[in-house]
C-alpha positions in Angstrom: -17.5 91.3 -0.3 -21.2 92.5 -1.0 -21.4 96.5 -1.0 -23.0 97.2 3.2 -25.6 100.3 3.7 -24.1 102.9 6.4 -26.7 101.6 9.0 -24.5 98.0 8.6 -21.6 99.4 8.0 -22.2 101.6 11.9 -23.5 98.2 13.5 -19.9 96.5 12.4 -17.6 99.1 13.7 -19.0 99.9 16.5 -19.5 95.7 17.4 -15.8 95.7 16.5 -14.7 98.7 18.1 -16.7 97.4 21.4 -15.0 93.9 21.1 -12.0 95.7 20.9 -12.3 97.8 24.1 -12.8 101.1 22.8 -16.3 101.4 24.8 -15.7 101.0 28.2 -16.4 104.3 29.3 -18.7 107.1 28.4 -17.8 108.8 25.2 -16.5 112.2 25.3 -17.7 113.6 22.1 -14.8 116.2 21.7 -12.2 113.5 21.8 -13.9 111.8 19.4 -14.4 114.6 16.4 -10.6 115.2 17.0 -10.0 111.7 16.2 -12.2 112.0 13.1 -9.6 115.2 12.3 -6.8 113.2 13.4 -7.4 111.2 10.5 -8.0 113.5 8.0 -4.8 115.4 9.2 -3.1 111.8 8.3 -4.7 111.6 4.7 -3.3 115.3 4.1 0.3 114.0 5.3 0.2 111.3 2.6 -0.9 113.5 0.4 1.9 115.6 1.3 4.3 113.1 1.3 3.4 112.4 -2.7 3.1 115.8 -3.7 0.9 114.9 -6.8 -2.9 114.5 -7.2 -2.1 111.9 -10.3 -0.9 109.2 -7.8 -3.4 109.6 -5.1 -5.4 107.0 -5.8 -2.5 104.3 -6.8 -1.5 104.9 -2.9 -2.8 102.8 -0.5 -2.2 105.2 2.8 -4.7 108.2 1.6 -7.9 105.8 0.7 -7.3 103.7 4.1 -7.4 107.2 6.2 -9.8 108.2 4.5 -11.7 105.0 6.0 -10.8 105.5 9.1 -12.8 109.0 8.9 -15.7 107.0 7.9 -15.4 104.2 10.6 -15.0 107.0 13.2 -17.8 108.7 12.2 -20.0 105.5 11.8 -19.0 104.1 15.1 -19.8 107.9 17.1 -23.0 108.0 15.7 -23.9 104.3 16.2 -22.7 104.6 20.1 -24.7 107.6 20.6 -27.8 106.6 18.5 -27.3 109.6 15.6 -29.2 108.5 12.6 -26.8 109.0 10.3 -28.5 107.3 6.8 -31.0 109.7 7.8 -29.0 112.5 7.9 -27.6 111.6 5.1 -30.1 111.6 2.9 -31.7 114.2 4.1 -28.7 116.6 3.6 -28.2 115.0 -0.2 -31.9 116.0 -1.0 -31.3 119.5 0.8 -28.0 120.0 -1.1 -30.4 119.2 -4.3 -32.0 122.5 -3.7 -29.7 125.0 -3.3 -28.3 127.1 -5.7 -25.2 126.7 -7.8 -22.0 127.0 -5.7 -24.3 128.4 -2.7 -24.9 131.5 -4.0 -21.4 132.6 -4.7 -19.3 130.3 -2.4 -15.6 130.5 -3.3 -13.5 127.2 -2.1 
């Protein structure tokens, strides 16, 4: 399968997710950020469920919820016309500027 830009990969999930149903009502923004954290709570459970950061990547649960945060993301913006290549790049080249680790940022 050839690689897609974001701006296809939006148009196909929100086509499927429309196909599917999941547009026929307004979207409620709230609801739809907690589904985005929905799935990243379920790519910390299989992480949890493994226990070790050498066989993350041999799983197939973490990388698939991990796609769903990116399909939910693509198919909000898409539905409510966010242009999120834009954004995007404009955050990598902004990110470019700033100093190392903010300033002083712990994680």
């Amino acid at each position: 399968m050839p690689e897609l830009t974001i701006t296809e990969i939006m148009q196909e999930v929100h086509a499927t997710a429309t196909a599917k149903g999941w547009h026929e009502k307004p979207v409620n923004f709230g609801e739809q950020l907690m589904l985005v954290t929905t799935e990243l709570a379920e790519a910390m459970e299989a992480y949890r469920e493994t226990g070790e950061l050498g066989n993350l990547f041999r799983l197939d649960r973490i990388p698939l919820e991990l796609a769903d945060v990116v399909i939910r993301v693509c198919d909000l913006c898409q539905e409510l016309s966010i242009p999120l290549a834009d954004a995007i790049a404009q955050k990598i080249a902004y990110n470019k500027t700033r100093s190392h680790k903010h300033g002083g940022k712990v994680v």
